[in-house]
Residue, then its C-alpha position, 0 to 999 in steps of 0.5 A: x279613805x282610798x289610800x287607807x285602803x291602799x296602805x292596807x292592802x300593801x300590807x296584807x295585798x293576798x288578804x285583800x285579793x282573797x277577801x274580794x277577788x276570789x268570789x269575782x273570779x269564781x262568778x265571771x269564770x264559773x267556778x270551776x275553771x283551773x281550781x288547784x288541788x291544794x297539797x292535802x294534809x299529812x300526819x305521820x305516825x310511829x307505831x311498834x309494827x310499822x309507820x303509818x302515813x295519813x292522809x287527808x284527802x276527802x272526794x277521791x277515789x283509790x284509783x285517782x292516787x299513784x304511790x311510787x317508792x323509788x330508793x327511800x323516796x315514797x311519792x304520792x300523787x294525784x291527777x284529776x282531769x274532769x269535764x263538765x258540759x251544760x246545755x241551756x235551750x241553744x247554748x252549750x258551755x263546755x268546761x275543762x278542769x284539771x287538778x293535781x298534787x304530788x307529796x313526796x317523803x324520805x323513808x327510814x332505812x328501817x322500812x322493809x319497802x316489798x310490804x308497803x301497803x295503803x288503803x283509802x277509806x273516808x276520805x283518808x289514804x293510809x299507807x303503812x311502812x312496815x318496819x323490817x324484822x331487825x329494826x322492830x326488835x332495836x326499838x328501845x323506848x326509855x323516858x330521859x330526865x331533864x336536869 
C-alpha cells in the first residue's frame, strides 16, 4: 500500500504536498508566516474610448497599489508588510508577514499615456488607457466571412 502511495505521489508530487502539507505547515507555523500574495487575475478589455484594465484583488486598499508607465510598459504592483502581536498571560508572540506582486503589460502605441486613469472599488482595480483622439476615429469595426 505504501508504494502505491508513492508511485502516486511521483506522478502528481504538488497535489499530494497541497492536499496533506499545507494544513501542517499553516498549524505548526501559525498560518500567517510568509503567505505570497498570488498574482491576482486580469481581464482586458477594448472599448470604442479607451481599454480598460481590471483587476481582481479583493482586501486591498488604494494606497496598497503602485501604477508605473515607463515607455509603453504599464507596471502594477503591490507590497503588504503587516504585524501582528498576541499577548496570552505571560507569552508574547509577535509575527511578521510580508506579500507582494508585480504585473506588467505592453501598452498599445494608441493609448494617450498623460490621461491614464485608475480607481479601486469592491475589490476591483480599474485602470482606463484612453485611447488618443487619431487612433479612435481608425477604429474600423467589420465582420470577415469564413469561406
Amino acid at each position: 500500500m505504501n508504494t502505491q502511495l508513492a508511485r502516486r505521489t511521483e506522478r502528481l508530487p504538488f497535489l499530494f504536498d497541497d492536499f496533506f502539507m499545507n494544513p501542517l505547515q499553516d498549524w505548526f507555523s501559525g498560518g500567517l508566516s510568509a503567505k505570497p500574495l498570488a498574482a491576482p487575475l486580469v481581464n482586458i478589455s477594448e472599448r470604442k474610448e479607451d481599454y480598460l484594465v481590471s483587476l481582481a484583488a479583493p482586501g486591498l486598499q488604494k494606497k496598497d497599489f503602485k501604477i508605473d508607465v515607463e515607455g509603453n510598459l504599464l507596471t502594477i504592483s503591490c507590497e503588504l508588510e503587516d504585524t501582528e502581536e498576541e499577548k496570552e498571560e505571560k507569552f508574547s508572540r509577535k509575527e511578521y508577514s510580508y506579500s507582494s506582486f508585480e504585473r506588467s503589460f505592453t501598452l498599445p502605441d494608441e493609448v494617450n499615456k498623460e490621461k491614464i486613469d485608475a480607481r479601486y472599488n469592491d475589490g476591483i482595480l480599474e485602470i482606463m488607457l484612453p485611447k488618443k483622439e487619431e487612433a479612435k476615429k481608425l477604429t474600423i469595426s467589420k465582420q470577415i466571412e469564413v469561406k
